[in-house]
C-alpha positions, 0 to 999 in steps of 0.5 A: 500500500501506498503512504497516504497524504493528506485527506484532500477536496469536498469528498473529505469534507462531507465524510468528516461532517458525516462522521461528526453527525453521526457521533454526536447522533448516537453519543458515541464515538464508535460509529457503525459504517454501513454495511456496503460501502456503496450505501456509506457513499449514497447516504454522504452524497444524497441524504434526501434520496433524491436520485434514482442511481448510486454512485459509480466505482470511481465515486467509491474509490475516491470516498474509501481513499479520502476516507483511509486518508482521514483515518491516518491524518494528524492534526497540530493546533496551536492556541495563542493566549495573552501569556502562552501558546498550546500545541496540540498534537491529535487525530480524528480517528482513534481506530479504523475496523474495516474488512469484507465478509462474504455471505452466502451467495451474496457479493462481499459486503464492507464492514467497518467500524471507526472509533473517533478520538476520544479528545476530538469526540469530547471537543465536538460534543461541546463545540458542535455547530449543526450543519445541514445535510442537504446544504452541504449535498447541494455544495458537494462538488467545491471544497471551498464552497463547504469550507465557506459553509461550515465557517459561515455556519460556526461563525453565526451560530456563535454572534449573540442575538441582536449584535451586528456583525460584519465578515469582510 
């Protein structure tokens, strides 16, 4: 297998707001996947069920490559203070199932189970802004336009009632 990089694009982004939703859903940081990776991509895609077909097999390769790539990424913060700085060194994902089972005649289905971190499932349990699914379904196809969204979306959800506020 290759070295993964960084997970990159629109695809990332709507896994990663996936797997937040679901977490916080369920109040778990153990999130069942589907139990084909086909219905995982459909519902990260279309979460109205508005189209009549699935996604392709390049469609799926791209989500099970941003998603391995998601699995393995590490994040550095680092917070500024009036005295100090705070670098914290984390992941995402604490731990990631996944294998393929065969049954009976069926084709083999993709089981997976991913455990989020224990630290990032604790800061979005307290720091979570709701996001709409069909928002970011309809902005799927432009990593900015979902990074603008969710910005957007975090930003209001924390201005006060009644305070103006202006984003140049």
């Amino acid at each position: 297998m290759d070295p993964l990089s960084l997970p990159f694009g629109p695809k990332a982004r709507l896994i990663l707001a996936y797997l937040n939703a679901e977490a916080l859903r369920i109040g778990s940081p153990e999130i069942n996947i589907k139990r084909s990776l086909t219905a995982f991509v459909r519902r990260i895609q279309d979460p109205t069920k508005c189209r009549k077909s699935g996604p392709n097999g390049p469609q799926i390769c791209v989500f099970k490559d941003r998603l391995m790539r998601l699995s393995v990424a590490m994040i550095r913060l680092v917070m500024k203070t009036d005295k100090h700085e705070v670098q914290v060194n984390s992941q995402f994902v604490e731990a990631f199932d996944r294998w393929l089972t065969q049954l009976g005649d069926k084709k083999p289905a993709w089981v997976q189970t991913i455990c989020l971190n224990p630290r990032y499932f604790d800061s979005l349990q307290k720091h979570a802004v709701p996001l709409s699914e069909r928002a970011l379904a309809a902005l799927s196809h432009s990593a900015m336009a979902v990074d603008i969204y969710t910005w957007l979306a975090q930003r209001l959800h924390r201005i006060p009632y009644g305070n103006l506020q202006t984003i140049t």
